[in-house]
MDAnalysis code that builds the backbone (N, CA, C; Angstrom):
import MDAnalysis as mda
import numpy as np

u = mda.Universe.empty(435, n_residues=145, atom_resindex=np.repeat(np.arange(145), 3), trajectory=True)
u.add_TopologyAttr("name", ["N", "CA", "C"] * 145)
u.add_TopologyAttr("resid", np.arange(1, 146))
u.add_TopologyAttr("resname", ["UNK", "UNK", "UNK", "UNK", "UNK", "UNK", "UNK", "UNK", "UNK", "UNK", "UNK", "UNK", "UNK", "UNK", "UNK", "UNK", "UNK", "UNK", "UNK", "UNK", "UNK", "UNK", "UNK", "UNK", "UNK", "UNK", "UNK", "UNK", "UNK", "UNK", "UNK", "UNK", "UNK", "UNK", "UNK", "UNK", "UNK", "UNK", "UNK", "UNK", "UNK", "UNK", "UNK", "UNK", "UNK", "UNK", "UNK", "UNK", "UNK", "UNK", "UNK", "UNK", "UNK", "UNK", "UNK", "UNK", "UNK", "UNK", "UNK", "UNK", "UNK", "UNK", "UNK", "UNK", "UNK", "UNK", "UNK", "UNK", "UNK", "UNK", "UNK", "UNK", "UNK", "UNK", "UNK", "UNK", "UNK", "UNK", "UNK", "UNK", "UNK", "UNK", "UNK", "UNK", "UNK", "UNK", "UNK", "UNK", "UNK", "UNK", "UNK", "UNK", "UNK", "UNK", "UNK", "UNK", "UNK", "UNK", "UNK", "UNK", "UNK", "UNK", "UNK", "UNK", "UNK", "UNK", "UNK", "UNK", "UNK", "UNK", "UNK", "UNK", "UNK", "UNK", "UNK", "UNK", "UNK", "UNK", "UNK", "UNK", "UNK", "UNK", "UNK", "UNK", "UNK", "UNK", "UNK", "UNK", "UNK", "UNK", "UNK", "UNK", "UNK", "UNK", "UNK", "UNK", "UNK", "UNK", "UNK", "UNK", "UNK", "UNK", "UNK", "UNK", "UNK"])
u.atoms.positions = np.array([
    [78.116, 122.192, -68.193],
    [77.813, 121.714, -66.875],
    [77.324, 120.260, -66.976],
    [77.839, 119.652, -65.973],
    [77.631, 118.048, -65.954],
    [76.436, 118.137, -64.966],
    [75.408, 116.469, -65.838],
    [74.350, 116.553, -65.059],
    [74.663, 115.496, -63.780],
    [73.849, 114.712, -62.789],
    [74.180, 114.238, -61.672],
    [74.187, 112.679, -62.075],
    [73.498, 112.199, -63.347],
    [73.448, 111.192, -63.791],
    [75.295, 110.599, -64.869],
    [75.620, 111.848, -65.333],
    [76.726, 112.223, -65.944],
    [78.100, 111.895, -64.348],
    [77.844, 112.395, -63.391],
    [78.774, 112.403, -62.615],
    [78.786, 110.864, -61.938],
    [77.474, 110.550, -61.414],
    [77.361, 109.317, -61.151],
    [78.016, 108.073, -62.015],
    [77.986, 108.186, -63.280],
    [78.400, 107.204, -64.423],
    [80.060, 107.529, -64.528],
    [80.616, 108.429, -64.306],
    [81.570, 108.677, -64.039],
    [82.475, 108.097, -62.977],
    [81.605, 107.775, -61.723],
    [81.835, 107.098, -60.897],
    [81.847, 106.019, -60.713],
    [80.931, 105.231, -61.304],
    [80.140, 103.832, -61.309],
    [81.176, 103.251, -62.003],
    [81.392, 103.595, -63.376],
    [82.538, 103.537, -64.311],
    [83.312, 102.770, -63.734],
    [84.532, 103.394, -63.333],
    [85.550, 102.979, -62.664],
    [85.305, 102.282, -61.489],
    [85.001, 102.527, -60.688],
    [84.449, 101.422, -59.563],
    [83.968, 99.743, -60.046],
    [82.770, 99.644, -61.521],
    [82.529, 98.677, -61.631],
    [83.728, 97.867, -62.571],
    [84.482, 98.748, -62.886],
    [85.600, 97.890, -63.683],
    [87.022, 97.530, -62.497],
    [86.669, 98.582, -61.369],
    [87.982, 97.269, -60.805],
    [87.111, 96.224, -59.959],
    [85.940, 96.640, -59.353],
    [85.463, 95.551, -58.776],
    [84.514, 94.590, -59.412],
    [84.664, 94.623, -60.434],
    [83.545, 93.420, -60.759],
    [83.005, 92.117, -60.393],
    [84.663, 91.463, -60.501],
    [84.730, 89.948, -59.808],
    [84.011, 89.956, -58.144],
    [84.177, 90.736, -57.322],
    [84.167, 90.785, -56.121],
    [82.929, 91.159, -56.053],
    [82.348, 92.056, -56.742],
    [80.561, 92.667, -56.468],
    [79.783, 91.408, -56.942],
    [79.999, 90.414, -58.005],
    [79.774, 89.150, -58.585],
    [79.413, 87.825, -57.562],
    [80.563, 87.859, -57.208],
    [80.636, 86.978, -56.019],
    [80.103, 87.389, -54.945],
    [79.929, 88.634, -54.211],
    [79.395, 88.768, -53.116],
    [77.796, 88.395, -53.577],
    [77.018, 89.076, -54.738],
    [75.827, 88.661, -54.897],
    [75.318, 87.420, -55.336],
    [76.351, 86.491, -55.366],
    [76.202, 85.493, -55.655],
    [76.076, 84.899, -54.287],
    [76.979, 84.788, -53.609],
    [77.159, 84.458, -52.126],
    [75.452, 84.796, -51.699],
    [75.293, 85.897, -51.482],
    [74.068, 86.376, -50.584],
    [72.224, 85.538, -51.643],
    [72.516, 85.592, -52.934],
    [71.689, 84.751, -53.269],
    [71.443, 83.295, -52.727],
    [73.070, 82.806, -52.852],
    [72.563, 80.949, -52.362],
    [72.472, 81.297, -51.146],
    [72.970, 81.863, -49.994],
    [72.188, 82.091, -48.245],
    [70.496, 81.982, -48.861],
    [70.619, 83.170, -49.317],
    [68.743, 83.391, -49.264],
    [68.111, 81.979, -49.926],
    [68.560, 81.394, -50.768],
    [67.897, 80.015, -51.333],
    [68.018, 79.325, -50.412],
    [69.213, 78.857, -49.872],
    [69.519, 77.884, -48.828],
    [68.574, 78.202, -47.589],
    [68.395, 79.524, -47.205],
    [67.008, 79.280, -46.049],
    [66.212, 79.217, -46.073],
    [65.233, 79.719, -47.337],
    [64.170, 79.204, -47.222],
    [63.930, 77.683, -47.694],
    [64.690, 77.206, -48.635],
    [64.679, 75.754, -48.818],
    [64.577, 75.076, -47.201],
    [65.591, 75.449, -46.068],
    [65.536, 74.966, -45.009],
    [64.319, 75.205, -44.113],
    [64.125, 76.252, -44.540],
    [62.410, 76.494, -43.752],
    [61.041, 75.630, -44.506],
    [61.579, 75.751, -45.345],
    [60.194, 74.775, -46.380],
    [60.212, 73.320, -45.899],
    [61.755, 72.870, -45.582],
    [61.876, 71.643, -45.290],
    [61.379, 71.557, -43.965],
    [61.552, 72.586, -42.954],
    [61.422, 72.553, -41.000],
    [59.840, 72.378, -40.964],
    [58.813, 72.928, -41.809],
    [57.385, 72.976, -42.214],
    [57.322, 71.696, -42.481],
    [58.201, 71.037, -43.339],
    [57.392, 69.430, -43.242],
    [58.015, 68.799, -42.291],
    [58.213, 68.486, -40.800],
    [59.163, 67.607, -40.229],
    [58.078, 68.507, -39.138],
    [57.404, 67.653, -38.789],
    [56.200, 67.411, -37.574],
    [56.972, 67.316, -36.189],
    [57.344, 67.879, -35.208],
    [57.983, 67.534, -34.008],
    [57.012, 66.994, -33.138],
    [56.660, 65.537, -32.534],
    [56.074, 65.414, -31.740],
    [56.380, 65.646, -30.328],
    [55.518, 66.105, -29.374],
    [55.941, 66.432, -27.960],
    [56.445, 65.021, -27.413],
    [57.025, 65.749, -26.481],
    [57.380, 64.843, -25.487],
    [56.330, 64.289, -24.207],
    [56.063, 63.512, -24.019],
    [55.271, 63.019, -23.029],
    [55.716, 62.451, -22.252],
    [55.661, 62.599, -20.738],
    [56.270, 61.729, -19.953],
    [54.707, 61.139, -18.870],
    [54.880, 59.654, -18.922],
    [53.789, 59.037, -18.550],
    [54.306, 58.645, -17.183],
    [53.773, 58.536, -15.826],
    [53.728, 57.797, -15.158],
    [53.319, 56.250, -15.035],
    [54.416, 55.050, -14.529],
    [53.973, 54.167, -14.883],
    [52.586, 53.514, -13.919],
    [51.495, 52.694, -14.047],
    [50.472, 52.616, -13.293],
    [51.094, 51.752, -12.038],
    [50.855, 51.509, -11.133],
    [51.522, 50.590, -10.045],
    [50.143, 49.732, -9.524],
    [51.143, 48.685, -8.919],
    [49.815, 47.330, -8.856],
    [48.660, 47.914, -7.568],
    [48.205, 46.997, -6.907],
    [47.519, 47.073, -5.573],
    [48.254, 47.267, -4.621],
    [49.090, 46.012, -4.909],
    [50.088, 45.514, -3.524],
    [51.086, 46.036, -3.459],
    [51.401, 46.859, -4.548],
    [52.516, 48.413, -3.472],
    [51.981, 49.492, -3.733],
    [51.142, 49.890, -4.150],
    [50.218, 51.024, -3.376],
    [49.968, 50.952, -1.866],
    [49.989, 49.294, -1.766],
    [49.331, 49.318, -0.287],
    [50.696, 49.427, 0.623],
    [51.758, 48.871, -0.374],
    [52.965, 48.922, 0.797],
    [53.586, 50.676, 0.708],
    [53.592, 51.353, -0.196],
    [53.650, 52.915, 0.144],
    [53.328, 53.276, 0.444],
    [51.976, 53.147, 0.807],
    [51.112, 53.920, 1.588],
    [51.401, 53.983, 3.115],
    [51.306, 52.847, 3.559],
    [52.206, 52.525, 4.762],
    [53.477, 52.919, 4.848],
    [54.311, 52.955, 4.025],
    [55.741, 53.853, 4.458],
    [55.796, 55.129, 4.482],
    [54.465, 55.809, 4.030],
    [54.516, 57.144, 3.732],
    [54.230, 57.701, 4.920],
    [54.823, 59.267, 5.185],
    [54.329, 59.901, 6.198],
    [52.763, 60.415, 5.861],
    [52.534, 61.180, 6.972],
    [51.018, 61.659, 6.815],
    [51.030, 62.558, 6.116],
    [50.617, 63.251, 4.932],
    [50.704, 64.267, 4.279],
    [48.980, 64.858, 4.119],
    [48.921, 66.298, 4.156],
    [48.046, 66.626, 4.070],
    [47.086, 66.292, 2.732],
    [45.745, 66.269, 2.491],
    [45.252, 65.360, 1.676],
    [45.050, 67.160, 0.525],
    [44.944, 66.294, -0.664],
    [44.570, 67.175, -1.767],
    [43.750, 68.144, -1.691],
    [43.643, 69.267, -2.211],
    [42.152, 69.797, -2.378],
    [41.380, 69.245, -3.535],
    [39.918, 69.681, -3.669],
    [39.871, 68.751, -5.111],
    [40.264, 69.725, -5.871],
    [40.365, 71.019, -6.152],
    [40.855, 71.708, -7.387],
    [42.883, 70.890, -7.800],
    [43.319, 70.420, -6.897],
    [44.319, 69.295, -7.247],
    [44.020, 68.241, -7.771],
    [43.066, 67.496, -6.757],
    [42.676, 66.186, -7.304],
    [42.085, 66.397, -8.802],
    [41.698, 67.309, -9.319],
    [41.155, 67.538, -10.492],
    [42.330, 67.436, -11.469],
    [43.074, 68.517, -11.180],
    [44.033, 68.746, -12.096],
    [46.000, 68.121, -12.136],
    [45.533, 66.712, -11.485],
    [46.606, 66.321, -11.625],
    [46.906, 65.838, -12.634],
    [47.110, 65.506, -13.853],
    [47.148, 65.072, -14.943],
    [48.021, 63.607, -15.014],
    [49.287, 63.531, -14.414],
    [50.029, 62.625, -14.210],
    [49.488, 61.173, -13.711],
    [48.485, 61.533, -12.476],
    [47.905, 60.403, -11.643],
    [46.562, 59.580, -12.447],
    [46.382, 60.694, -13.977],
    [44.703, 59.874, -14.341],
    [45.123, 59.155, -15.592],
    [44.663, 58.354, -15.511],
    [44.684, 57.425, -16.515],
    [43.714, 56.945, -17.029],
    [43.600, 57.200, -18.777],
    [42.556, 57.246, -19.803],
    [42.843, 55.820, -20.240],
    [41.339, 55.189, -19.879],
    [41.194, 53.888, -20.096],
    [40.541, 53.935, -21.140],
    [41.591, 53.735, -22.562],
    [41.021, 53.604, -23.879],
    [41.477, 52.933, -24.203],
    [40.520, 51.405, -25.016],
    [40.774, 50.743, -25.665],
    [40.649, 50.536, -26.895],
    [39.445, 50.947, -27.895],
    [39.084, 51.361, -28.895],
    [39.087, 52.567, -29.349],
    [39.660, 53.735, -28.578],
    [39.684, 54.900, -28.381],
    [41.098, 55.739, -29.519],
    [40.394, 55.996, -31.093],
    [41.595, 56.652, -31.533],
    [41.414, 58.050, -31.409],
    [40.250, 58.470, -30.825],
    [40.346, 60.152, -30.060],
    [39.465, 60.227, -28.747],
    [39.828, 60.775, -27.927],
    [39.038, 61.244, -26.528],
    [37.995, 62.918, -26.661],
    [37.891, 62.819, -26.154],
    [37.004, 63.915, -25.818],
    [36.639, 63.864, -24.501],
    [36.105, 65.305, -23.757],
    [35.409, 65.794, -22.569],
    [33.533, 66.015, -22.501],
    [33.065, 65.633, -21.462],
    [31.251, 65.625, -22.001],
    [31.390, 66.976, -21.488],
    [32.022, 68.148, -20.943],
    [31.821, 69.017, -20.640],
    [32.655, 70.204, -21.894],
    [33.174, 69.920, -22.704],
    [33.805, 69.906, -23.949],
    [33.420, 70.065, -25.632],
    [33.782, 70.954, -26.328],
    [33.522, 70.687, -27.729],
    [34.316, 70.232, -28.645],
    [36.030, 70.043, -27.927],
    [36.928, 69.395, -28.997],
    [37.086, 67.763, -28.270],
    [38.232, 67.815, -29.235],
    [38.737, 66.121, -29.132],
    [40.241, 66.287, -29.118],
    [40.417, 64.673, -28.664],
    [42.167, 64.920, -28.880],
    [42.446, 63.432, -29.226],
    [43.973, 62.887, -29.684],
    [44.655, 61.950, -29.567],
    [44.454, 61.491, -28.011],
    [44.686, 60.305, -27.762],
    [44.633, 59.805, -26.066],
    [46.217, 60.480, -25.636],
    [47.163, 60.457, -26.320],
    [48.166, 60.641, -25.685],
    [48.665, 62.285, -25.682],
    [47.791, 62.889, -26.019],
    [47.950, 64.467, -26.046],
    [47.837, 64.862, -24.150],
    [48.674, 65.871, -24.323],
    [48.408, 66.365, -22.520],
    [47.352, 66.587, -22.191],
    [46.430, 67.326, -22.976],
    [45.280, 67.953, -22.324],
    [44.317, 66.734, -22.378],
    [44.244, 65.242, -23.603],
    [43.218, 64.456, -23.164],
    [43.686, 63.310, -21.220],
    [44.765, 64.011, -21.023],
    [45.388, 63.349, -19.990],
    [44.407, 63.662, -19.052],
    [44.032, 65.012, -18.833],
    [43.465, 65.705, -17.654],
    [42.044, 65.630, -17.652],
    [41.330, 64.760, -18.679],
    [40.042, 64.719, -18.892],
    [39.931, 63.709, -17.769],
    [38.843, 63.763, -16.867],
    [38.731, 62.779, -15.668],
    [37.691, 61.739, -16.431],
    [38.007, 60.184, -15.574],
    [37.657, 59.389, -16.532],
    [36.330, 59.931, -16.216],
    [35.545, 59.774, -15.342],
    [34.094, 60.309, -15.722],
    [33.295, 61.128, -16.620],
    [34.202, 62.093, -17.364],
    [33.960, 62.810, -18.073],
    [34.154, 62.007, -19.524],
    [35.099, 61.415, -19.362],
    [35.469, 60.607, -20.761],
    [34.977, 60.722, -21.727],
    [34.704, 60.236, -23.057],
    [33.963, 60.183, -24.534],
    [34.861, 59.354, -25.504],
    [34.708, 58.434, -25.350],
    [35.337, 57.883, -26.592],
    [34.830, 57.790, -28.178],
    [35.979, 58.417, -28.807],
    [35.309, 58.270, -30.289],
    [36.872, 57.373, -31.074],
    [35.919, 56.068, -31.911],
    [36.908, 55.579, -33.249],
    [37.438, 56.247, -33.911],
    [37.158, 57.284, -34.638],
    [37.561, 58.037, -35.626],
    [36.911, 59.643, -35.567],
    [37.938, 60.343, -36.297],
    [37.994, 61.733, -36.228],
    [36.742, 62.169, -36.922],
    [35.999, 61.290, -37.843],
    [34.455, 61.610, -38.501],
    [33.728, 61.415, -37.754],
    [33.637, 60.247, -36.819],
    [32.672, 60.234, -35.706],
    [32.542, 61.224, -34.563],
    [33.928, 61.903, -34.274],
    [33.278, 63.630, -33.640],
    [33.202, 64.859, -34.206],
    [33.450, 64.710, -35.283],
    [33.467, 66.175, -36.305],
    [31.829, 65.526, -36.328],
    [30.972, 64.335, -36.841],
    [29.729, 64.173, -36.485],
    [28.855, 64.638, -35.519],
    [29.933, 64.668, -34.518],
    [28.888, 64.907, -33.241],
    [28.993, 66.818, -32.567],
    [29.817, 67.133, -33.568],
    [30.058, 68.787, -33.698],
    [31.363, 69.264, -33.167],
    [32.163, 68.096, -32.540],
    [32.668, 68.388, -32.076],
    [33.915, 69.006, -32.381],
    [35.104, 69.467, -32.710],
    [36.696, 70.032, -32.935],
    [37.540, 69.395, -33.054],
    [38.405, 69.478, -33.619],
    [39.984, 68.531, -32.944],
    [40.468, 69.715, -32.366],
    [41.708, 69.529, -31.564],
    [42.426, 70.588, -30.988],
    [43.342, 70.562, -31.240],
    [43.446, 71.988, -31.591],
    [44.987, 72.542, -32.508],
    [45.997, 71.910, -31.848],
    [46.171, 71.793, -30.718],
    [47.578, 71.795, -30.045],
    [47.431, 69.704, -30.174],
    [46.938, 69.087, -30.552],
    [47.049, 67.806, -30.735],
    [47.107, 66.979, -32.149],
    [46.197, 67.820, -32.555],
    [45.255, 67.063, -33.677],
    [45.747, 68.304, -34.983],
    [46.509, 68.182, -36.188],
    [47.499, 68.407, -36.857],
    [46.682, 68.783, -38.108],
])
């Protein structure tokens, strides 16, 4: 009586002698895929995508004043709008290589979305990323890398 290891080898046998070339190559094939993606993922990990930002440009006095006048009457903001328009505020930083909120424990780049929405009153300007990790403050994940 044949054992199941005996029948199996029996099988294997012949199978691996007509297909060899072809079982060879297929595992060869499926090795370089698997190298080739993670090489491509190792590479997608270093290649930083920065967002896209779209800025409104600031406009002078003297056509503010002339739109205003062409404009119809529109109902006025609430302030939970006026708060959160992000587009209309503009972070007056000049020395400013991170912002922060006084109502706030992180920081950001000036050109990150969320330091957009910081109202200037709230403002905080810091030079450098040691001068608010000094003051306890965070960077924020979604800016600060």
């Amino acid at each position: 009586m044949e054992s199941k290891s005996q029948k199996s080898i029996k099988f294997i046998k012949p199978f691996w002698l007509k297909y060899e070339a072809r079982v060879v190559i297929i595992i060869g094939f499926v090795l370089v895929a698997a190298i080739s993606f993670e090489f491509g993922l190792i590479q997608g990990k270093k290649v930083q995508d920065k967002p896209l930002v779209i800025e409104k440009p600031a406009l002078s006095q003297n056509t503010q004043a002339s739109e205003a006048s062409a404009m119809t009457i529109q109902a006025p903001k609430t302030t939970q709008e006026a708060q959160i328009d992000p587009v209309s505020s503009v972070i007056p930083v000049k020395d400013c290589a991170f912002v922060g909120s006084k109502n706030s424990t992180k920081f950001h780049v000036p050109t990150c979305s969320f330091a957009k929405r910081i109202l200037p009153k709230n403002l905080v300007c810091f030079k450098s990323a040691e001068e608010a990790l000094a003051q306890g403050r965070v960077g924020d994940k979604g800016c600060i890398k």
